[in-house]
N, C-alpha and C positions, 0 to 999 in steps of 0.2 A: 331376558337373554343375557350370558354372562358374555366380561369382554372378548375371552376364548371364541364362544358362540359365535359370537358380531365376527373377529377375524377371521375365524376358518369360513364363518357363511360369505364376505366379502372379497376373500384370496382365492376361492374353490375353483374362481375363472383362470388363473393363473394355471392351466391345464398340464404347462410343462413340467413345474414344481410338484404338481401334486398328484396328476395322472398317467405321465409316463415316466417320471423317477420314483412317483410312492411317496416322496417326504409327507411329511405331518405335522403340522403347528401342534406344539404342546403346551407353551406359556406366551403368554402377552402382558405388557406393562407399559408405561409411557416408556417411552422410546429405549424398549425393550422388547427381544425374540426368542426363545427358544423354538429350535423346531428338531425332528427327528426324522430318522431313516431304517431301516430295516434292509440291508445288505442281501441281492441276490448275487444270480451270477452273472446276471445284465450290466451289473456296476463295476465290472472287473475288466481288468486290460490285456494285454497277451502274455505279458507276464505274471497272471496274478493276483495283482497289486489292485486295489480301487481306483478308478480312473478319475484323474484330478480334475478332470470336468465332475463330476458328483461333490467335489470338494466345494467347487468354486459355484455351482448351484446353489446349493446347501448357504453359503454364503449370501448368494444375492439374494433368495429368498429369503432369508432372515433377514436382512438388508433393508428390503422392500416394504416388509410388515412392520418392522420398528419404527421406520419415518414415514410410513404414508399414515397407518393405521390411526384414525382418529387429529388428521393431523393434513396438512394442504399436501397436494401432489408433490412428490421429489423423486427424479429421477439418479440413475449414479453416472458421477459425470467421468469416476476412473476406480480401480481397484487396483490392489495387491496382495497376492495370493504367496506366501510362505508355506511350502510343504515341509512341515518337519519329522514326520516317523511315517510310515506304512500303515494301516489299521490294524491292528491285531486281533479286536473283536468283528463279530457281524454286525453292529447296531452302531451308526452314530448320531452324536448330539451338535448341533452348533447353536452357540449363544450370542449374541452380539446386544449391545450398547453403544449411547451415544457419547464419543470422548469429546467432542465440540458441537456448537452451534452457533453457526453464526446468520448473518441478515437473509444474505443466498444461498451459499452455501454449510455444508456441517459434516461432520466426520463419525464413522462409526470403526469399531474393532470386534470383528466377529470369530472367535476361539472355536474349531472344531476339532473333538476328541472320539475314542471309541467308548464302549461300556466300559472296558478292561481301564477306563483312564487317560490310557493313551494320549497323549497332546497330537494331532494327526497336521494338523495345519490352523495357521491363526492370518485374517483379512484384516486389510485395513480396505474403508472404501469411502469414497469423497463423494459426497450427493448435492444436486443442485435443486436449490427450492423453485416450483414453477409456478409461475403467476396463473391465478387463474383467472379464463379470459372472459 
C-alpha cells in the first residue's frame, strides 16, 4: 500500500472533509498535503462567491493529514485564514507545509488556489502535539 493509500484509507473517517464537502487527498509527504476539491453549487454563498468556510476546510484538512499522518496526534491550537481573490475556476488545490516544529507545538502554511492559478487564500495554522496517554 502506497503512502497515498495509507492516508486516504486512515482520513476516510474524517466524514466532514471527505463526505459532505467531496475533497480528496491527492499527495502526501512527511509533513506535507495536497488535497483537492471539485466546486459545485453547495459550495457557493448568496453572492456567488465560494463560501470561506470550504476555504478554511480545505485548510484544516490539509492541516490534519500533514502532521498527524505517520507522525503522533496534533491537534490545531489556532489559525489564520487570508482571503485574497475570489475563485475563478471550479476546482481547487490547497497545499500546506511545515514552516516550524517545535517540542509542542509547530506551524504549518497552507496556500489555496484555483486550476486557473488563482492564489484564492493562504492559512497559517499553529498545532499542539498531544501526548499520547
Amino acid at each position: 500500500m502506497t503512502d497515498l493509500e495509507r492516508a486516504r484509507d486512515f482520513f476516510k473517517n474524517d466524514k466532514y472533509a471527505t463526505e459532505v464537502t467531496g475533497i480528496e487527498i491527492t499527495a502526501v509527504g512527511p509533513k506535507y498535503a495536497k488535497v483537492e476539491l471539485d466546486l459545485n453549487e453547495g459550495h457557493y454563498n448568496a453572492i456567488g462567491a465560494v463560501m470561506g468556510g470550504v476555504y478554511f476546510t480545505m485548510s484544516d484538512f490539509a492541516f490534519a493529514i500533514a502532521s498527524n499522518f505517520d507522525a503522533d496526534p496534533c491537534v490545531t491550537l489556532g489559525s489564520h485564514i487570508i482571503y485574497l481573490s475570489p475563485a475563478k475556476g471550479r476546482h481547487l488545490i490547497a497545499e500546506t507545509c511545515r514552516i516550524k516544529d517545535g517540542r509542542k507545538t509547530c506551524c504549518y502554511r497552507v496556500d489555496i488556489r484555483d486550476e486557473l492559478g488563482t492564489e484564492v487564500a493562504t492559512v497559517t495554522v499553529e498545532g499542539y502535539k498531544v501526548q499520547k496517554s
